[in-house]
C-alpha positions as CSV (number, residue, x, y, z in Angstrom):
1,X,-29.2,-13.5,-7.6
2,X,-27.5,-15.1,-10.2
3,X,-23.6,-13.7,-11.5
4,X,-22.3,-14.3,-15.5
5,X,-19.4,-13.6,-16.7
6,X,-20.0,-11.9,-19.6
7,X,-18.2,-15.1,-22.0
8,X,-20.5,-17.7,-20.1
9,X,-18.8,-18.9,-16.9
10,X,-20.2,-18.0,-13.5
11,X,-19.5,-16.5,-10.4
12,X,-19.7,-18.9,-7.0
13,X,-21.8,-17.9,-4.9
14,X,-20.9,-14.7,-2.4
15,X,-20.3,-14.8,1.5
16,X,-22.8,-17.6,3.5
17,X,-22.9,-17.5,7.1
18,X,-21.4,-21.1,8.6
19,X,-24.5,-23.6,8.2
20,X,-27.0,-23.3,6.9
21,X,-25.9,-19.7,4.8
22,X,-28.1,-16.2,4.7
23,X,-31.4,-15.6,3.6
24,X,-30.4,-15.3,-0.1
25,X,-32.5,-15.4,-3.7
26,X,-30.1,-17.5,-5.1
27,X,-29.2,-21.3,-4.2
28,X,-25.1,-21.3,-4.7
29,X,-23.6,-19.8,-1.4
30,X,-19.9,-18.9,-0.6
31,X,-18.2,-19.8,2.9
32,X,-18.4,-17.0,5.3
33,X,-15.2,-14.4,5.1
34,X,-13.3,-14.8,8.5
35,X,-11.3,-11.9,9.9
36,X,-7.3,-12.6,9.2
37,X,-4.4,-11.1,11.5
38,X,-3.1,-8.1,10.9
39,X,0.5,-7.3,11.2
40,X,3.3,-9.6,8.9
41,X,0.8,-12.1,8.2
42,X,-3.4,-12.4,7.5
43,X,-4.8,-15.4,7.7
44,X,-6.8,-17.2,5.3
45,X,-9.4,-19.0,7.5
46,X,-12.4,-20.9,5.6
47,X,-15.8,-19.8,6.0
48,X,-18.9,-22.5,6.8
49,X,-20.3,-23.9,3.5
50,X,-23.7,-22.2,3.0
51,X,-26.7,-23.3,1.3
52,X,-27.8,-19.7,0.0
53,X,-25.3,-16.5,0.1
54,X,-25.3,-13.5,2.9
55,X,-24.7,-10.9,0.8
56,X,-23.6,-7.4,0.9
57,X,-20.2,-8.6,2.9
58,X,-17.7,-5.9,3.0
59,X,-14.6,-4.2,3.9
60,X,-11.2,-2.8,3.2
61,X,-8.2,-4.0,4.7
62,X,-5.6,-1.8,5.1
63,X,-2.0,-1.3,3.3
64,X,0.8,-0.3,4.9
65,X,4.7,0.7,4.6
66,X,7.0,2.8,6.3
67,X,10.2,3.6,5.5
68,X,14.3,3.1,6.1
69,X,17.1,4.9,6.1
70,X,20.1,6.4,4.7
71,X,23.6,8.2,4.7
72,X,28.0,8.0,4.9
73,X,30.9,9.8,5.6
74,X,34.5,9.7,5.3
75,X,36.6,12.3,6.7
76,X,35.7,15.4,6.0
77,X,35.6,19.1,6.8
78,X,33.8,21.1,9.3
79,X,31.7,22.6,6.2
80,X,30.9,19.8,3.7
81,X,29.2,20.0,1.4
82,X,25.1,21.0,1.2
83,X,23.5,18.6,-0.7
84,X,20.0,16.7,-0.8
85,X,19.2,14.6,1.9
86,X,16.5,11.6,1.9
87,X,12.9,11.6,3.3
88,X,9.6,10.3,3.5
89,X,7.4,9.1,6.0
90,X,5.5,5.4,7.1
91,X,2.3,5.0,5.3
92,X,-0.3,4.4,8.2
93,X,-1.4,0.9,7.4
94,X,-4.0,-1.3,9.2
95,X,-6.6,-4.5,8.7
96,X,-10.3,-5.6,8.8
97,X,-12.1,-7.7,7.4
98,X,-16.1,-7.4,6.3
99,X,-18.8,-8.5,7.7
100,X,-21.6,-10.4,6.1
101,X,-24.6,-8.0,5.5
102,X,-28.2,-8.9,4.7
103,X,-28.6,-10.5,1.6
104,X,-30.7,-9.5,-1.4
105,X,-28.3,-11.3,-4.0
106,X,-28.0,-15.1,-5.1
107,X,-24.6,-16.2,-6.4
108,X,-24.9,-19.0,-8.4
109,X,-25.2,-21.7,-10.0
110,X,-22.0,-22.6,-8.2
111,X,-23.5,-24.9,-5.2
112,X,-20.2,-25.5,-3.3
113,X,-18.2,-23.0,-0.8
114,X,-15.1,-21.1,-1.0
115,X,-13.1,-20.7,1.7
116,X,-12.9,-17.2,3.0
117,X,-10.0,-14.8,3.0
118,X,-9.1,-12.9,6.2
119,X,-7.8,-9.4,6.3
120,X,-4.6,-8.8,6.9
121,X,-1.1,-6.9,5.4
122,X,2.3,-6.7,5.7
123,X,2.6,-3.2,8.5
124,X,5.9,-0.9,8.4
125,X,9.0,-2.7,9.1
126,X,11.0,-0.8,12.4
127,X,14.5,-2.3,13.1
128,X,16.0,-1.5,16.3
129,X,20.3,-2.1,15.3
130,X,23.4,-0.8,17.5
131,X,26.3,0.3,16.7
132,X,29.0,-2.5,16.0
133,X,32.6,-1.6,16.1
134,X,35.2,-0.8,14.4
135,X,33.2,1.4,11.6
136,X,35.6,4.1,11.4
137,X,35.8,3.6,7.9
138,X,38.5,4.8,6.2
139,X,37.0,3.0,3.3
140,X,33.2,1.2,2.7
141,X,34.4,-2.1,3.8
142,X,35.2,-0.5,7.1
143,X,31.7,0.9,7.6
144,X,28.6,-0.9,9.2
145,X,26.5,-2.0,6.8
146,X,22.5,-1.8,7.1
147,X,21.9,-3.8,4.0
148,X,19.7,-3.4,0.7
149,X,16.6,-1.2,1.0
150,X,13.8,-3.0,-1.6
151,X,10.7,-2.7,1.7
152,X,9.8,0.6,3.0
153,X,11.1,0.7,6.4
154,X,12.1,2.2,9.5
155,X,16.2,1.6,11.0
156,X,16.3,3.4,14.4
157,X,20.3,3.3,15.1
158,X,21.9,3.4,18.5
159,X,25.9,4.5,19.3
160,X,28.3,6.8,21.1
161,X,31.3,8.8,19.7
162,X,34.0,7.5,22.2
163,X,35.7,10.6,21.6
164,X,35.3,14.0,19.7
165,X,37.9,16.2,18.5
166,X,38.9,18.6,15.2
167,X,42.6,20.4,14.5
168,X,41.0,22.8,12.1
169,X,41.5,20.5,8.8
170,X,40.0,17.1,9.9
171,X,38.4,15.1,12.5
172,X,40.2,13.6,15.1
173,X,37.9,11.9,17.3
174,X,36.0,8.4,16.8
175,X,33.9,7.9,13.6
176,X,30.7,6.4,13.5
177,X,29.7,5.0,10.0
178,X,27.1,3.5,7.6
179,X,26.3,2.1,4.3
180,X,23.3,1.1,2.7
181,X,21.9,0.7,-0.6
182,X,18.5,1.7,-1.7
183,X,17.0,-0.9,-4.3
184,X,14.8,1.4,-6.6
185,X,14.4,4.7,-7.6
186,X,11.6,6.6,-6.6
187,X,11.3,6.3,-3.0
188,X,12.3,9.0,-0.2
189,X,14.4,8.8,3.1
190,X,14.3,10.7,5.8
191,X,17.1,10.9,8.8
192,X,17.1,12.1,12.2
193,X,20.0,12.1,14.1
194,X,19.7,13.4,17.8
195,X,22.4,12.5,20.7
196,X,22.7,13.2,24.6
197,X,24.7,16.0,26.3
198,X,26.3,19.7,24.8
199,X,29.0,17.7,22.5
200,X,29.0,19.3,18.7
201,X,28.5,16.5,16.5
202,X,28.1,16.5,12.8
203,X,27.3,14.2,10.2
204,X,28.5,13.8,6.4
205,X,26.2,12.1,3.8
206,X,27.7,10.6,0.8
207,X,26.7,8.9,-2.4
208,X,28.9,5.3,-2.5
209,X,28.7,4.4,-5.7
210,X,32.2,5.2,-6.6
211,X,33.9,3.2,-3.5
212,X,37.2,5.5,-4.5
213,X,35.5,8.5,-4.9
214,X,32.7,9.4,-2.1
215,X,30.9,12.4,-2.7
216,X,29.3,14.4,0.1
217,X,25.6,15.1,-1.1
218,X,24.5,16.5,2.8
219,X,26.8,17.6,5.2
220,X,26.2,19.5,8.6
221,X,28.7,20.8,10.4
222,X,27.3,23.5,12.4
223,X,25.8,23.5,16.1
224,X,21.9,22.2,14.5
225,X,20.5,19.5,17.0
226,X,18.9,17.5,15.7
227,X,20.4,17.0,12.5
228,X,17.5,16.4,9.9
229,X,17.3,16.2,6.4
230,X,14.6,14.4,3.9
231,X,14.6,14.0,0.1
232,X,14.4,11.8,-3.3
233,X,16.3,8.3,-2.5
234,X,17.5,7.4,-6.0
235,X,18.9,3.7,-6.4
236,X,22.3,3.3,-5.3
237,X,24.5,2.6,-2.4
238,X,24.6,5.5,0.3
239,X,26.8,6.2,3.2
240,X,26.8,8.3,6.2
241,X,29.4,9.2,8.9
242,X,28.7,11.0,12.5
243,X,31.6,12.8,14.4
244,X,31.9,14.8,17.2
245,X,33.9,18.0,17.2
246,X,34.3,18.1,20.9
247,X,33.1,15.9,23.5
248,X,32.2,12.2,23.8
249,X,28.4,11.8,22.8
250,X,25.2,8.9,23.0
251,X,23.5,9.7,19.4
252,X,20.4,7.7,18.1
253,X,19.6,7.8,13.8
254,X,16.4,7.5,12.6
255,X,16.3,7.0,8.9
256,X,12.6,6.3,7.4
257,X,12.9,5.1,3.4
258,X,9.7,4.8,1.7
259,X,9.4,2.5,-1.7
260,X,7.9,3.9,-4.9
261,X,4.2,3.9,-5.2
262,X,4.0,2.0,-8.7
263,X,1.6,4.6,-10.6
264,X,-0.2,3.4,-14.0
265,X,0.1,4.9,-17.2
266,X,-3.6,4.7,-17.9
267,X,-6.0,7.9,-17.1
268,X,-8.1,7.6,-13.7
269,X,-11.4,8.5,-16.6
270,X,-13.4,5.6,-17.7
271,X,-14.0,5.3,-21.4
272,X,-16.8,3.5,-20.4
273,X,-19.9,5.9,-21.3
274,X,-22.8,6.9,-19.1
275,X,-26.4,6.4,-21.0
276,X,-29.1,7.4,-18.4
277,X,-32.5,6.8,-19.9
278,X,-36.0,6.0,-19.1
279,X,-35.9,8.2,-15.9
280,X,-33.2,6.0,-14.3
281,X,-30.3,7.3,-12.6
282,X,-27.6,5.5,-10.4
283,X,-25.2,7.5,-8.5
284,X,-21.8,5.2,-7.6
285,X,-20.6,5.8,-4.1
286,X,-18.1,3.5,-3.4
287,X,-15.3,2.8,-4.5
288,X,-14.3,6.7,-5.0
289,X,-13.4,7.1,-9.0
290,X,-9.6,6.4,-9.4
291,X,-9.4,4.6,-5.8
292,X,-6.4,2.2,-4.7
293,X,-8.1,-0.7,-3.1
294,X,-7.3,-3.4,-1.7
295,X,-9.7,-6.6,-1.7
296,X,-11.9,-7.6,-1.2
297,X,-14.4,-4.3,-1.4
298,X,-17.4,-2.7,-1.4
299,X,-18.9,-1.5,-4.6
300,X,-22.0,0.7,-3.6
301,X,-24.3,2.8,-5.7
302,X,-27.9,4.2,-5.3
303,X,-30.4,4.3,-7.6
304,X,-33.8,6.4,-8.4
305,X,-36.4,4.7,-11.4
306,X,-34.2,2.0,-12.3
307,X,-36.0,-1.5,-12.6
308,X,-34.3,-4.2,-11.1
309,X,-32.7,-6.7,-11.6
310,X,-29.6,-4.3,-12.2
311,X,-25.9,-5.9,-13.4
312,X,-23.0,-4.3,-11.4
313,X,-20.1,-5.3,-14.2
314,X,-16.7,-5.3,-13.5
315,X,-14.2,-4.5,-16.3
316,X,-10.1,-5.3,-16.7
317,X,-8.6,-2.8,-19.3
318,X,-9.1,-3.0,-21.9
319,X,-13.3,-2.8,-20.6
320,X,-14.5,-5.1,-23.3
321,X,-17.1,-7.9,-22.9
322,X,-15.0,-10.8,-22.8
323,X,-13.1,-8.9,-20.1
324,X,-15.6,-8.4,-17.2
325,X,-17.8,-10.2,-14.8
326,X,-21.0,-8.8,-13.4
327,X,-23.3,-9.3,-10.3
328,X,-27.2,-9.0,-10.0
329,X,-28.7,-7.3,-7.6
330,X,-32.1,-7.0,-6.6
331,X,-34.2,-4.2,-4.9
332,X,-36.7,-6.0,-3.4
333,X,-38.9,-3.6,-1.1
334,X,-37.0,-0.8,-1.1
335,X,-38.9,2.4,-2.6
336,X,-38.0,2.6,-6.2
337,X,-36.1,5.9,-5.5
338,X,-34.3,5.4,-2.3
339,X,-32.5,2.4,-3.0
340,X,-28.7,1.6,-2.0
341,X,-27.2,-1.0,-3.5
342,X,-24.1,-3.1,-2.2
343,X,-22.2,-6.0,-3.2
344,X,-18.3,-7.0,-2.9
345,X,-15.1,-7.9,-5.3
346,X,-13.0,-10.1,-4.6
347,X,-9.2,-11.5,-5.8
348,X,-11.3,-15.1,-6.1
349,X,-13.8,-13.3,-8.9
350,X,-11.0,-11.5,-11.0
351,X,-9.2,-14.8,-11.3
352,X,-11.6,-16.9,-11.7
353,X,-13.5,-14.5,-14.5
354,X,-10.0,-14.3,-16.2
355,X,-10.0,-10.5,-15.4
356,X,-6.9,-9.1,-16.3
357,X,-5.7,-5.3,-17.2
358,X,-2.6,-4.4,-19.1
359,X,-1.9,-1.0,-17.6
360,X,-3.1,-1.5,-13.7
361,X,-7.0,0.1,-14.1
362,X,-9.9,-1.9,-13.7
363,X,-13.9,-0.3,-14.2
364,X,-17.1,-0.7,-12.8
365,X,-20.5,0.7,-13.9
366,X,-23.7,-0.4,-13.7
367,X,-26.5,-1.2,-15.7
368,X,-30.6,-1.3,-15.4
369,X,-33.2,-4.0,-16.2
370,X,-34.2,-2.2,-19.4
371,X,-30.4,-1.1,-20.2
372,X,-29.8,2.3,-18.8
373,X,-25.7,2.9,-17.8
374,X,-24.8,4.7,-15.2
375,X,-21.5,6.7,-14.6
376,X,-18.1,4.5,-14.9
377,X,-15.8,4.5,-12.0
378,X,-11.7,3.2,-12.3
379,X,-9.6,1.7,-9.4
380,X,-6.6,0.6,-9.0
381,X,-5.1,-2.3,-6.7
382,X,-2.7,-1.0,-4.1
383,X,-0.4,0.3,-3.8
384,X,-0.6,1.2,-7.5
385,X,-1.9,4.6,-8.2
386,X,-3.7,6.2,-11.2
387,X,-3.3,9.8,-13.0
């Protein structure tokens, strides 16, 4: 199978098994995709050069984030003042890499191989930190500081209250505090604060932004164990302060902050139009319309009457001709109405095409031998989202 941009260039050819390549239709072949690390890295490994192309190589890796935290106190009363909290949760994220597939698809005319990309992401960052003394305040400079918040991540804090204590106006016992700053807008924060033993310990959350002039956004200063609160984390600098109103107490924080899922302006609708005719018919399958992927992945579609060879064309936004890519594919043997259709994008094709998009969607439809459209499909790269 042969791939065109749509201006004249061409695609190389797709994933080759090391050697000698795939069976494959068409004489350029890429390297094989090797499986990267997960974790903080992924590694890029180079395939073997192939002589023809394995085809229909697939799979999503996985994006990930999880959150940090947030919170301060000064001294304060027993009451506080309510207020919203943070919140959010770690995204679940994970890795693979695809697998080269039979082929039924020549990339060409490109004879040479590209080296493959593994699979891999950057997981949710979890930071174990202790308490460092003296943080009893009374001002910011006297409080720990956890640092800017830009990443989603996890800070799980460890301490004790040395000593606990209120006269009925104020705290008198050892304060434990906190500042942080959250980078962006957007995101939410979550906090957990749990501790050992019957001691009654509260905890005061401030906004920081006014060094002089704390303002208590959470407070809890009843017997609730845990404390926990979750919310909107606006950009700023935070603070939080634990006391104890009684007895000495071993407390561990949890605060989770999650970063803002960029989200594009553009609709998660195609204006891309269907134009069924002849008696074909494709039905996309993957990716889902309005999907965040991350590449490589799998575009899949079936088809029933529709001649082959069929062009699966990518699009940027805006879709226009000089701003897309397609691939061939060909059916082959398969039964002219059962026929599945698979092939795979990749970061390497959309810069290589010159495929760009001005609000974050990118299209894909597909079109028959005789020129019959099937539905169009948007996606999105993660994590950006779509309406």
């Amino acid at each position: 199978m042969t791939v065109v941009c749509s201006s004249g260039g061409a695609r190389t050819g797709d994933m080759g098994a090391s050697g000698a390549g795939g069976s494959s239709t068409g004489t350029g072949g890429r390297a094989g995709r090797a499986g990267g690390g997960g974790g903080l890295g992924g590694a890029d490994a180079g395939g073997g050069a192939g002589v023809g192309g394995v085809a229909d190589e697939g799979g999503v890796p996985g994006a990930s984030d999880g959150g940090g935290g947030a919170g301060l106190g000064g001294v304060a009363s027993v009451s506080g003042a309510p207020g919203a909290g943070g919140g959010g949760g770690p995204e679940v994220g994970g890795d693979s890499a695809g697998a080269g597939g039979a082929a039924d698809e020549g990339r060409g005319p490109g004879a040479g191989a590209a080296a493959g990309r593994g699979g891999g992401g950057t997981g949710p960052q979890t930071a174990q930190v202790a308490e460092a003394e003296p943080n009893n305040g009374p001002t910011l400079a006297g409080l720990q500081d956890l640092g800017t918040f830009d990443v989603s991540k996890t800070i799980v804090l460890t301490g004790k209250l040395s000593t606990g204590g209120n006269d009925g106006a104020m705290y008198t016992g050892d304060y434990d505090g906190f500042v942080f700053t959250v980078a962006a807008a957007g995101g939410t924060l979550a906090l957990n604060a749990d501790w050992a033993g019957a001691a009654d310990v509260d905890l005061v959350f401030y906004n920081a932004n006014d060094a002089n002039n704390l303002t208590p956004v959470f407070a809890e200063g009843a017997t609730v164990k845990p404390i926990q609160t979750n919310g909107p984390a606006p950009a700023g600098k935070f603070a939080f302060v634990l006391f104890s109103k009684d007895l000495p107490a071993d407390w561990t924080v949890t605060l989770t902050y999650t970063k803002p899922v960029p989200t594009t302006d553009g609709s998660c609708t195609s204006p891309l139009q269907e134009s069924a005719t002849g008696g074909c018919e494709f039905t996309p399958i993957t990716p889902a319309n309005g999907a965040s992927v991350v590449l490589p992945v799998e575009i899949g579609f079936s088809s029933c009457g529709c001649e082959t060879p069929v062009k699966v064309f990518v699009y940027g936004n805006p879709p226009t001709s000089q701003n897309s890519f397609y691939i061939e594919k060909i059916r082959g043997s398969a039964p002219l109405c059962s026929w599945t259709g698979r092939t795979s994008i990749t970061q390497e094709d959309l810069t290589q095409f010159g495929i760009t998009s001005d609000n974050g969607l990118y299209h894909w439809q597909i079109q028959s031998w005789h020129g019959s459209l099937g539905p169009a499909r948007t996606f999105t790269l993660a994590p950006t989202v779509c309406k």
